[in-house]
C-alpha positions as CSV (number, residue, x, y, z in Angstrom):
1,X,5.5,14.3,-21.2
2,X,3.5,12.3,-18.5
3,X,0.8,15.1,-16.7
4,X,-0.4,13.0,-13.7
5,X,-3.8,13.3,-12.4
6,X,-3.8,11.0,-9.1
7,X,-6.9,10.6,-7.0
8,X,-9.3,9.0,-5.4
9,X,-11.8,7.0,-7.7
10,X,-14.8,9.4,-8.0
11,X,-16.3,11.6,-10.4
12,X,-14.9,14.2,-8.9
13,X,-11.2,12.9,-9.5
14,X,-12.7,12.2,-13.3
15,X,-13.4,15.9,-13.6
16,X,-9.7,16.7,-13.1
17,X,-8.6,14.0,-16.0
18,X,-10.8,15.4,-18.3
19,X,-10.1,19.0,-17.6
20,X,-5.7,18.2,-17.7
21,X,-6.6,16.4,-20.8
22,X,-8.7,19.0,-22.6
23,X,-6.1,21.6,-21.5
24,X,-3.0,19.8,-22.4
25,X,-4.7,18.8,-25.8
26,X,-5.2,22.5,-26.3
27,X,-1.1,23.1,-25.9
28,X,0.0,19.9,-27.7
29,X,-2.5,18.4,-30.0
30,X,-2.3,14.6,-29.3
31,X,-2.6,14.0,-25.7
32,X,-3.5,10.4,-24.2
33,X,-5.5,9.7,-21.6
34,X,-4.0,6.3,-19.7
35,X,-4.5,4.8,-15.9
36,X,-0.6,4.5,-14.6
37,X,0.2,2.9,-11.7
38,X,3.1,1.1,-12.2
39,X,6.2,1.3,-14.3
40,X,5.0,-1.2,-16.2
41,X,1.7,0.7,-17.2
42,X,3.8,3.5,-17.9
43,X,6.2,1.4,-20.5
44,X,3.9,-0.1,-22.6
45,X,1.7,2.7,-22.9
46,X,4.7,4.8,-24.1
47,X,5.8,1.5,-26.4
48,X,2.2,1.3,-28.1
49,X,1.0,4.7,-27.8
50,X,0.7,7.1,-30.9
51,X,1.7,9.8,-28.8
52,X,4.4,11.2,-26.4
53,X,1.8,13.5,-24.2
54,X,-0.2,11.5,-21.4
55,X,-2.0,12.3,-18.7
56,X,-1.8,10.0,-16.3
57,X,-5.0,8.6,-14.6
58,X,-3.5,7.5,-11.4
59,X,-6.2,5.8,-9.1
60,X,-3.9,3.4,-7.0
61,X,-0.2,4.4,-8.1
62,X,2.6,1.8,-6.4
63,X,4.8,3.1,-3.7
64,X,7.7,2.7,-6.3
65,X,5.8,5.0,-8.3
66,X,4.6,7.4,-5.7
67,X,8.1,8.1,-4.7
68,X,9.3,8.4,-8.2
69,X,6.7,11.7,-8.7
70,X,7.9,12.8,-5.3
71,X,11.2,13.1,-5.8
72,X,11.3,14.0,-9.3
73,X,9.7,17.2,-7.7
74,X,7.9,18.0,-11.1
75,X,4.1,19.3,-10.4
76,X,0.5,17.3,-10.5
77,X,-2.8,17.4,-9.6
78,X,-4.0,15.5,-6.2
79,X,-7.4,15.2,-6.4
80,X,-8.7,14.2,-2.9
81,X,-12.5,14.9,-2.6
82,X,-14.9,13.3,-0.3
83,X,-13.7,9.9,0.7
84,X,-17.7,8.4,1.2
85,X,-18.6,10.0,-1.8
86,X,-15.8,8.1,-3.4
87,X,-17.5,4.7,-2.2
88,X,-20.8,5.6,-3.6
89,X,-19.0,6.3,-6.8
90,X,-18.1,3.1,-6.9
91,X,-20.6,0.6,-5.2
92,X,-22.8,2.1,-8.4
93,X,-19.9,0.4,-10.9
94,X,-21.9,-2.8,-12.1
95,X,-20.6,-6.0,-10.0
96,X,-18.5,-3.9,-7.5
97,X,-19.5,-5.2,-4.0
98,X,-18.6,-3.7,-1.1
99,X,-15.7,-5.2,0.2
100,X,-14.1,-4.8,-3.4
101,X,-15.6,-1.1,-3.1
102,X,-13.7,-0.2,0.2
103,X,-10.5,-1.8,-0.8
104,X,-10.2,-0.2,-3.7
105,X,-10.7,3.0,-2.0
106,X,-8.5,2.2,1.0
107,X,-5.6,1.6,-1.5
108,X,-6.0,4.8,-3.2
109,X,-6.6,7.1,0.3
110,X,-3.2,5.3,1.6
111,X,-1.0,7.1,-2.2
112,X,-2.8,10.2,-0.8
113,X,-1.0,10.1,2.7
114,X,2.0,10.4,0.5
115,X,1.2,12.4,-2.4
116,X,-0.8,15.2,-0.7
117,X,2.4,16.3,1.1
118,X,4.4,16.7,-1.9
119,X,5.6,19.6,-3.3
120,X,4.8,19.6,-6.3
121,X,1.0,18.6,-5.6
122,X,-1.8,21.0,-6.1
123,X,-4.6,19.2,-4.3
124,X,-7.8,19.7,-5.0
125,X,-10.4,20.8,-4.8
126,X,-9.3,23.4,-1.7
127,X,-11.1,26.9,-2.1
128,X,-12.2,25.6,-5.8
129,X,-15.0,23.2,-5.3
130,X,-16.0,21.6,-8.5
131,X,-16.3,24.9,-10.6
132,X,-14.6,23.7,-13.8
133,X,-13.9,27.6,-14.5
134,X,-11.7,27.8,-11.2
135,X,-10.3,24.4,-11.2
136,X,-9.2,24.5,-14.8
137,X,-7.1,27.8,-14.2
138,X,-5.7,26.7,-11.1
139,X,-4.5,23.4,-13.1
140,X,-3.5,25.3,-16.1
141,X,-1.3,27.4,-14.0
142,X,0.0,24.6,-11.4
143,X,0.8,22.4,-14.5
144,X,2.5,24.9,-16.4
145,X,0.3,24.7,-19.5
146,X,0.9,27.2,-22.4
147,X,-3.0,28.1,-22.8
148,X,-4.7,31.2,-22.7
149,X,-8.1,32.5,-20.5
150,X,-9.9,31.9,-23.2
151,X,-9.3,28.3,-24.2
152,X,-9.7,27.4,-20.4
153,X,-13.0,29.3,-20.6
154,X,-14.0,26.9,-23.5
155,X,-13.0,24.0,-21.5
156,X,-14.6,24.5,-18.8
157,X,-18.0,25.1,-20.5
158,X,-17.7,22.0,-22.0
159,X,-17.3,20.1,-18.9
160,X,-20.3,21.7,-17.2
161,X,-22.3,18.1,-16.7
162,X,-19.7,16.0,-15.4
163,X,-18.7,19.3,-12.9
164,X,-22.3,19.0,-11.9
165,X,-22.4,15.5,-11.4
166,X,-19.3,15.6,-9.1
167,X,-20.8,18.5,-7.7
168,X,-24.0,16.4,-6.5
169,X,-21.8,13.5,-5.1
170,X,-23.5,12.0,-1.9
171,X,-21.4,12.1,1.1
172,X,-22.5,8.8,2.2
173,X,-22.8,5.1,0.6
174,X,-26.2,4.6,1.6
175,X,-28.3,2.1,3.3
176,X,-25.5,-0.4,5.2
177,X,-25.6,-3.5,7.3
178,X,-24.0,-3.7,10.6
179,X,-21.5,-6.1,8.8
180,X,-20.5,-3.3,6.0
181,X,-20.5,-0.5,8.2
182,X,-17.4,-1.9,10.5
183,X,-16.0,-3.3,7.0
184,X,-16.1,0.7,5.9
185,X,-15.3,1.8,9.2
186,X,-11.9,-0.3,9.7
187,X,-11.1,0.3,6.0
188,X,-11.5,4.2,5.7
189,X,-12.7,5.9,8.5
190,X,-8.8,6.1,9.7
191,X,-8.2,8.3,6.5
192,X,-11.3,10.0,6.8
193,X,-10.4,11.5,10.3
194,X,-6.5,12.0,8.8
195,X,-7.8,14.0,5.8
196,X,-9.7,16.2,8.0
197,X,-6.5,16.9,10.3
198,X,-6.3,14.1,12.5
199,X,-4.0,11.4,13.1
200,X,-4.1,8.5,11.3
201,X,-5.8,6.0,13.3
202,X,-5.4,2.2,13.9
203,X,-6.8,0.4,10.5
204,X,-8.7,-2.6,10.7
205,X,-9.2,-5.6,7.8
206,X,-12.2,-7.7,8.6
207,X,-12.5,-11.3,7.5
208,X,-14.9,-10.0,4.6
209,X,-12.0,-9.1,2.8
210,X,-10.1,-11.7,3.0
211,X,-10.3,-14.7,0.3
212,X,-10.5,-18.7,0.5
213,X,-7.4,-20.2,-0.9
214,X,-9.2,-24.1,-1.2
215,X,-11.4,-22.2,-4.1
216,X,-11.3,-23.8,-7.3
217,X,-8.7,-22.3,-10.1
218,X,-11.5,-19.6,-11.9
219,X,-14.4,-19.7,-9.4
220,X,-15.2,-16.6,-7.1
221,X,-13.4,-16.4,-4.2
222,X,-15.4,-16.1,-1.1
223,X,-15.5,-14.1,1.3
224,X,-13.7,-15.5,4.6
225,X,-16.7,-15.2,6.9
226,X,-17.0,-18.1,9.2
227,X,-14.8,-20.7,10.2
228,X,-12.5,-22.3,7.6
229,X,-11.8,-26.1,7.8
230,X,-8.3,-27.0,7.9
231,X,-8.6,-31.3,7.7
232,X,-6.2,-32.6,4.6
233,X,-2.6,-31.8,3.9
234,X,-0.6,-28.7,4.2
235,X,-1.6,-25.8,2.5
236,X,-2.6,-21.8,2.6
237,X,-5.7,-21.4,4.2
238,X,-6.6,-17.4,3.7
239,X,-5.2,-14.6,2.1
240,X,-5.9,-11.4,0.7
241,X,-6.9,-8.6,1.0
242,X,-4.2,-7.0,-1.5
243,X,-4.7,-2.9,0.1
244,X,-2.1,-0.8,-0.9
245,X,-0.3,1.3,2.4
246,X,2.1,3.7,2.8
247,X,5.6,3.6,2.9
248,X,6.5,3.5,6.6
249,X,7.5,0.6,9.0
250,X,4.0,-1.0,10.6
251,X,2.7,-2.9,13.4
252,X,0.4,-5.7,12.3
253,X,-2.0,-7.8,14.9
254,X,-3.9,-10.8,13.7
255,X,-6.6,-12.3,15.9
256,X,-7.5,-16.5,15.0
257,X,-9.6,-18.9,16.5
258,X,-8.6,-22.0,16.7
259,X,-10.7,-25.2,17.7
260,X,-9.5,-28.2,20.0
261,X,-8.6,-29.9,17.1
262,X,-5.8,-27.9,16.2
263,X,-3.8,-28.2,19.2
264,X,-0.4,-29.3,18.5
265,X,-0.5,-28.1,14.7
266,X,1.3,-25.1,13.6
267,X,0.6,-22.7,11.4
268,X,2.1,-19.5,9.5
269,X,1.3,-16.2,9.6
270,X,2.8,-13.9,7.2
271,X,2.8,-10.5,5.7
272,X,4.0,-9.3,1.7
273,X,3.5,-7.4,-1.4
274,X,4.9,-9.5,-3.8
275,X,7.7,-10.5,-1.4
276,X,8.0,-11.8,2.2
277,X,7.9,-9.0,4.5
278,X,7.3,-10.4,8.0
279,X,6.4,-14.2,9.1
280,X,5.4,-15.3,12.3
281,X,4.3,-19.3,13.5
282,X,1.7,-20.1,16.0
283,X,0.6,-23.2,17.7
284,X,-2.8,-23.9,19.2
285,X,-2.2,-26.0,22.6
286,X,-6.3,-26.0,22.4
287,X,-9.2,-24.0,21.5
288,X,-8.1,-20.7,21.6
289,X,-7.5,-16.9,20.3
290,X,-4.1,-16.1,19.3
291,X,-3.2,-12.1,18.9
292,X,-0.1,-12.3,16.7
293,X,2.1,-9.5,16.2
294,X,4.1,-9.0,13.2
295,X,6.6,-6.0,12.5
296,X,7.3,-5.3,8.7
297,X,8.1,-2.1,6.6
298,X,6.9,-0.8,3.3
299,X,10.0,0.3,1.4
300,X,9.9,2.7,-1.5
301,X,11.0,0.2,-3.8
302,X,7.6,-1.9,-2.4
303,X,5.7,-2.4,-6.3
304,X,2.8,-4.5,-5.2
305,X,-0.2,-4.2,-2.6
306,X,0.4,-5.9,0.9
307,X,-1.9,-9.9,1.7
308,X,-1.7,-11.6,4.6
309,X,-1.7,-15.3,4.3
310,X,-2.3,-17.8,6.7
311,X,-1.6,-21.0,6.4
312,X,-1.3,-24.5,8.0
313,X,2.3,-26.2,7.9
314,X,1.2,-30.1,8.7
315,X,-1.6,-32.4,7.3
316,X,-4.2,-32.4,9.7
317,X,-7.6,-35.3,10.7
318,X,-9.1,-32.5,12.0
319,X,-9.9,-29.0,13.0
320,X,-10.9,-25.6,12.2
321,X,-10.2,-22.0,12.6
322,X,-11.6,-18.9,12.5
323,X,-10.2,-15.3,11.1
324,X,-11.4,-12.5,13.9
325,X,-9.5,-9.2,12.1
326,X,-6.3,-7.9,11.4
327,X,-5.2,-4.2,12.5
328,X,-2.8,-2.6,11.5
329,X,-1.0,1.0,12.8
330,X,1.9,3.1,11.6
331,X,4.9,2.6,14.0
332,X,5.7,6.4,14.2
333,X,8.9,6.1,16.9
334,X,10.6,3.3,14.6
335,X,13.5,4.8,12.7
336,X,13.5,3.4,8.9
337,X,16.7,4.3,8.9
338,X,17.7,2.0,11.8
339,X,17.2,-1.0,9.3
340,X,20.4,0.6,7.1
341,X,22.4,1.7,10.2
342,X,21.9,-2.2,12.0
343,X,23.0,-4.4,8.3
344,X,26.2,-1.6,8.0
345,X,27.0,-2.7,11.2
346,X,27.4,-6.1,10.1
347,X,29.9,-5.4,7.5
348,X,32.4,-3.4,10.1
């Protein structure tokens, strides 16, 4: 049996692994702790493993797998927390810069657009807080666990420092630049202002985020700040930044610079996750912005997280170009179902 524990990547979503896991160890002996988020993890855990209990650390579960633990309807533990207290969590991971931070984070807030409306979600922490006492019988009892008051007592005493360190969580990442403020801004504040009942606002991905794709095989990719050369042959250009979103049909808009030298060269814009999901070509007739729209949709069948690539589709003497952002909104009015009703057509 597979207890999944899905939230955000804090201490206070640790809390709520450690509490399923002490609880269900109490009711079946050998439990494992494991980080699913894919099919894939979920197989060769179960193939290894020295057990058949898990419980599921779920920080940026697939859409395939999000829809899975919807519609099997079976109960788990949402643990949503504070979204900046989240980021602190994990600029403080050694190596973890910010840009890495905020995607990360982004990916996880966009399974809990999904997962949060469940029915079989008991999101946390609600009228709990972090009092291991409360949130341990709330679990035990959501879950289903055969244990009595006074194992989760014994539980929950033992967990007393890490529900005091998620307890004392700062709400904020700390001192930013103007630079990582709009990267957390366009990243998260859209689910910040969703989480706390609005609607979900246009997203944006700034160059930051993105990654050079002339970088060596095993060097660092940098960051995409700046304008990017595009003199040699063919080739991608830019891509990343590999951000998880929810399934829903979306409206993508990507703003490039392009100098002088690029007029009459085209170039390729397009959207996937591990396929092609939209692709659109531009051509620079001088220096100039282009705002390019692309229309795509994240199935449920959708296993990886979503890159934009650009890239150039002739050798070029010269030239360069220069990512501004990409933004990206759900379309809300578009039917998914429309896509179904418009290939059945064909068939008639």
């Amino acid at each position: 049996m597979i207890f999944f524990s899905i939230g955000l990547p804090s201490r206070f979503s640790q809390l709520c692994d450690m509490l399923i896991l002490r609880l269900a160890e109490h009711a079946f002996g050998s439990v494992e702790l494991a980080p699913f988020n894919s099919f894939d993890d979920i197989a060769k855990a179960t193939m290894r493993g020295n057990t058949v209990h898990f419980v599921s650390a779920s920080r940026q579960p697939a859409v395939r797998l999000q829809t899975e633990i919807v519609e099997a309807g079976r109960p788990f533990v949402a643990a949503l927390g504070d979204v900046r207290s989240a980021l602190h969590d994990l600029l403080r991971r050694p190596g973890c810069d910010l840009a890495t931070a905020a995607s990360e984070l982004a990916s996880s807030c966009s399974a809990m657009l999904t997962l949060t409306k469940a029915p079989g979600a008991l999101v946390l922490p609600g009228a709990y807080g972090c009092d291991p006492h409360e949130l341990g019988t709330a679990i035990a009892a959501h879950l289903g666990l055969p244990v009595g008051t006074n194992e989760i007592a014994a539980v929950a005493d033992s967990l007393l420092d890490v529900a005091a360190a998620a307890a004392s969580d700062p709400a904020d990442a700390g001192e930013l630049s103007t630079r990582q403020q709009a990267i957390v801004d366009g990243l998260l504040q859209p689910y910040v202002s969703y989480f706390a009942g609005g609607d979900l606002e246009v997203m944006v991905w700034e160059p930051d985020l993105f990654f050079l794709a002339d970088e060596p095989t095993g060097t660092h990719r940098r960051a995409t700040v700046g304008p990017v050369d595009v003199t040699g042959r063919a080739r991608n250009l830019l891509f990343g930044p590999y951000i998880n979103l929810a399934p829903d049909p979306w409206s993508a808009t990507v703003a490039i610079a392009f100098s002088a030298e690029t007029a009459g060269n085209s170039f390729v814009i397009e959207v996937a996750a591990g396929r092609r999901l939209a692709l659109e070509r531009v051509q620079p007739i001088g220096e100039q912005v282009i705002e390019t729209n692309l229309q795509f949709t994240i199935e449920n069948s959708i296993d990886q997280p979503v890159e934009i690539r650009i890239a150039s589709e002739r050798a070029a003497f010269d030239g360069r170009l220069a990512l501004g952002y990409a933004s990206l909104a759900p379309r809300a009015a578009f039917r998914v179902k429309s896509h179904e009703e418009l290939i059945e057509s064909l068939r008639q």
